[in-house]
MARLUM-221234 format. One record per residue (C-alpha): z negated, x negated, y. Coordinates in steps of 0.2 Angstrom, whole numbers, plus 5000, padded with zeros to 4 digits. Example, Ala and Ser with C-alpha at 12.3 -4.5 7.8 and 13.67 -1.06 7.14 Angstrom:
# MARLUM-221234
<rec><up>4961</up><east>4938</east><north>4978</north></rec>
<rec><up>4964</up><east>4932</east><north>4995</north></rec>
This chain:
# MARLUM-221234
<rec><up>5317</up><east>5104</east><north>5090</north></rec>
<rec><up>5319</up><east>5085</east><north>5090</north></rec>
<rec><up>5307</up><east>5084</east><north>5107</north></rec>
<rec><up>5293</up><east>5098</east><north>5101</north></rec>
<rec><up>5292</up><east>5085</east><north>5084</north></rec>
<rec><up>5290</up><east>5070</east><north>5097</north></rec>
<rec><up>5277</up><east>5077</east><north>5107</north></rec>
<rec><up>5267</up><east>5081</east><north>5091</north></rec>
<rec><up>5269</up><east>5065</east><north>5085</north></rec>
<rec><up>5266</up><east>5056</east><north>5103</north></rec>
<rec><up>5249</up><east>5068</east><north>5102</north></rec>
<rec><up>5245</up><east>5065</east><north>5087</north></rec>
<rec><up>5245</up><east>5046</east><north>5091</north></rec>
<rec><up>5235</up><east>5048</east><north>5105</north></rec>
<rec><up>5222</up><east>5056</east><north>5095</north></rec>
<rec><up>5220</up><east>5045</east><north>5086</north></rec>
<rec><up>5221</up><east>5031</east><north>5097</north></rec>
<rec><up>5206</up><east>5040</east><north>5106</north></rec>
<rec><up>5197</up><east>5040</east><north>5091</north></rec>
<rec><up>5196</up><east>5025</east><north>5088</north></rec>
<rec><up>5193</up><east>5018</east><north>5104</north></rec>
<rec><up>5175</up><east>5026</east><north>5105</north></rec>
<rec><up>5169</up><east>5018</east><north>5090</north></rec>
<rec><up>5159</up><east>5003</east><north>5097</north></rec>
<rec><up>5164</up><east>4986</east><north>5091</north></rec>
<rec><up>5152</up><east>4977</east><north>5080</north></rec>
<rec><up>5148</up><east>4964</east><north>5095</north></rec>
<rec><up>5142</up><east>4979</east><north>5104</north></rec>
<rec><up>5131</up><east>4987</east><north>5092</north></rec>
<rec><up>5123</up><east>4970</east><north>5091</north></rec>
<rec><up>5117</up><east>4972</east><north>5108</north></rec>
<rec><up>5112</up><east>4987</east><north>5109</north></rec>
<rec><up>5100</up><east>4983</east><north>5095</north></rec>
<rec><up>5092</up><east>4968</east><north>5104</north></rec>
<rec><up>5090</up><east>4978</east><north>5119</north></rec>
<rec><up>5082</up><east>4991</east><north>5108</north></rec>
<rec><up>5068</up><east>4982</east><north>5099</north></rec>
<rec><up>5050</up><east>4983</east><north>5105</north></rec>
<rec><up>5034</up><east>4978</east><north>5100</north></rec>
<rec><up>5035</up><east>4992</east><north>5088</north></rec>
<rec><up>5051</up><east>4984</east><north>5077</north></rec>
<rec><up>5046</up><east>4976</east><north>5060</north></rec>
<rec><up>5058</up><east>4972</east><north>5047</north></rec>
<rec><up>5056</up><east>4988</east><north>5040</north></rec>
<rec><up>5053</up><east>4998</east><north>5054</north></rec>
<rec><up>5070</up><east>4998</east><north>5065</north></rec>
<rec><up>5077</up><east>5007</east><north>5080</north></rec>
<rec><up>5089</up><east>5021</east><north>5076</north></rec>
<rec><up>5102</up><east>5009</east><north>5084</north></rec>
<rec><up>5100</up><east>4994</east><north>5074</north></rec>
<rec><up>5102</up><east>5001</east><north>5058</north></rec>
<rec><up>5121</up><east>4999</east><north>5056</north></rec>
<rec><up>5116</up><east>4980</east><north>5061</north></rec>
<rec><up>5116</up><east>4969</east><north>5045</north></rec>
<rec><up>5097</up><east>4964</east><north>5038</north></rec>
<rec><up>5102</up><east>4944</east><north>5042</north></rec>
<rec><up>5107</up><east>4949</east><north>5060</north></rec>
<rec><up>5093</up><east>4959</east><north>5063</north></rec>
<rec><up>5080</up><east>4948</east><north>5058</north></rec>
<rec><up>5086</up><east>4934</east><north>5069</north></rec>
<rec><up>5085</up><east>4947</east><north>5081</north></rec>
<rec><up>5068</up><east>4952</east><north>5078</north></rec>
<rec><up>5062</up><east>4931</east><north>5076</north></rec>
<rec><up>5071</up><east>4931</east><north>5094</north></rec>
<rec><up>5061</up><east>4946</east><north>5100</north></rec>
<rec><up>5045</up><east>4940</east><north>5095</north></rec>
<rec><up>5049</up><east>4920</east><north>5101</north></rec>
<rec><up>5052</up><east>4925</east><north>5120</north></rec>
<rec><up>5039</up><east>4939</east><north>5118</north></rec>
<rec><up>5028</up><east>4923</east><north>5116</north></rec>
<rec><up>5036</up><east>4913</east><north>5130</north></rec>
<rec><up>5043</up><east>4900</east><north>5118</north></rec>
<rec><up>5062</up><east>4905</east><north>5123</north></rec>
């Protein structure tokens, strides 16, 4: 009895465990958004991807966008 109640817990763990490790980390949904945005991105029309990004982050992203679009990188 003692090991079928330590296998559900050990799965249980790992479940969660695997859960969680397939959310992406804030520092990767950031750069997914930058290598999202096109010449179609404006501060109200954002990529699918970027719109878990915060408003502040994104538009330094966007200003970045546009700046090296332009050659002043």
């Amino acid at each position: 009895m003692r090991i079928r109640i330590g296998v559900v817990v050990l799965a249980v763990v790992l479940l969660i465990a695997a859960f969680l490790s397939s959310i992406p980390s804030e520092a990767e949904t950031e750069a997914a958004c930058r290598r999202a945005l096109d010449n179609t991105s404006t501060a109200t029309n954002r990529p699918e991807v970027c719109l878990d990004v915060s408003a502040g982050t994104y538009r330094t992203f966007l200003l970045m966008y546009v700046l090296r679009a332009e050659g002043l990188d």
